[in-house]
C-alpha positions in Angstrom: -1.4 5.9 28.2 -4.9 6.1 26.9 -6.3 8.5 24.3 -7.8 11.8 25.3 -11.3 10.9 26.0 -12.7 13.2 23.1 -10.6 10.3 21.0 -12.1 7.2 22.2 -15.0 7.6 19.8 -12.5 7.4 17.2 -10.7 4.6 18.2 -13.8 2.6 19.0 -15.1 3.4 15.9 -11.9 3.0 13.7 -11.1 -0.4 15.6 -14.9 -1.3 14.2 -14.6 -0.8 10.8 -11.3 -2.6 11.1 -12.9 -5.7 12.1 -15.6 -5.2 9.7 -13.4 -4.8 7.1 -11.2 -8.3 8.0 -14.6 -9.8 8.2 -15.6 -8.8 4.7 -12.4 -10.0 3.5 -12.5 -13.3 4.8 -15.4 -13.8 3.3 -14.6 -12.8 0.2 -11.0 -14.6 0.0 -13.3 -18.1 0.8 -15.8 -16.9 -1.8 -13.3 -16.7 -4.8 -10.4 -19.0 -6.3 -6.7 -18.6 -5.6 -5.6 -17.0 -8.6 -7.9 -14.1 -8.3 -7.2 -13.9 -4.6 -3.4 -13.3 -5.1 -4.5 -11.1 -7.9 -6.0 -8.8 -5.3 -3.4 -9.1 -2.8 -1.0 -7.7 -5.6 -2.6 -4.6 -6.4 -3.7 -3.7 -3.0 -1.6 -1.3 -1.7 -1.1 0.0 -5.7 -4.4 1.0 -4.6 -4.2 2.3 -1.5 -1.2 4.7 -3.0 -3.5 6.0 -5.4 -6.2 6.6 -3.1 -3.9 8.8 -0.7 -3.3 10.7 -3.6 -6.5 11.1 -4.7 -7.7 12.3 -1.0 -4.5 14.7 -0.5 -3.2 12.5 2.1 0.3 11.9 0.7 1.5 12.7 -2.3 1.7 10.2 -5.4 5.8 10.5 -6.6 7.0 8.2 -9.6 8.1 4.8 -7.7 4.5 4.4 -6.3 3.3 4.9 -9.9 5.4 2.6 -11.7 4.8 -0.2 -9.3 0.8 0.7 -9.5 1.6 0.6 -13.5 3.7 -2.9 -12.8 1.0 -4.5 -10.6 -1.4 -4.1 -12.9 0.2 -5.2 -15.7 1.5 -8.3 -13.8 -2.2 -8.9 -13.0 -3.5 -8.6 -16.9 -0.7 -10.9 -17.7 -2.2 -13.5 -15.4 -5.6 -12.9 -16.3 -4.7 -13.3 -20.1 -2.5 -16.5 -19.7 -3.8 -20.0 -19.7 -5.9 -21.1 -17.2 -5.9 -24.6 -16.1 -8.7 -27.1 -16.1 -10.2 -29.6 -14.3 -9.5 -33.0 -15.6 -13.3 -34.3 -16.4 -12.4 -37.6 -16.7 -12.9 -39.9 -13.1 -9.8 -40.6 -11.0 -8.9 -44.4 -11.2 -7.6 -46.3 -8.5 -3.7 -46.9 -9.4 -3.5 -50.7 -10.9 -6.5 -50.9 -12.6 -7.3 -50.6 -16.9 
């Protein structure tokens, strides 16, 4: 069944600032490299625990704070390892000196 009509407002504008917010996100994911792409993806809904807490939607027990704790240190592990780089020199045709 459909929502109460004092509800539809809601809806209507909930479902907009979902789309909005996929939107921004594609964007953003084609605006950056991989590696700090997954590096977002990790810590999202670290994130999102904490910010439930912090607005006294649910409350923040140890579990969800030792994986925020372990997401972020898996993401300053990858931020302070080796990065990769491009090879400057031209590619060469296989066969030739």
């Amino acid at each position: 069944s459909l929502p109460l009509r004092a509800h539809r407002a809601r809806f209507a504008l909930l479902g907009a600032l979902l789309a909005a917010f996929q939107l921004c996100f594609a964007v953003g994911i084609a605006l950056t490299d991989a590696t700090t792409a997954a590096q977002f993806q990790c810590i999202e809904p670290s994130t999102a625990a904490v910010l439930a807490a912090l607005l006294g939607i649910e409350p923040l027990s140890a579990a969800k704070v030792l994986s925020a704790l372990l997401a972020g240190g898996g993401v300053l592990l990858l931020q302070a390892g080796p990065r990769s780089q491009p090879d400057p020199s031209p590619a060469r045709p296989s066969g030739s000196r």
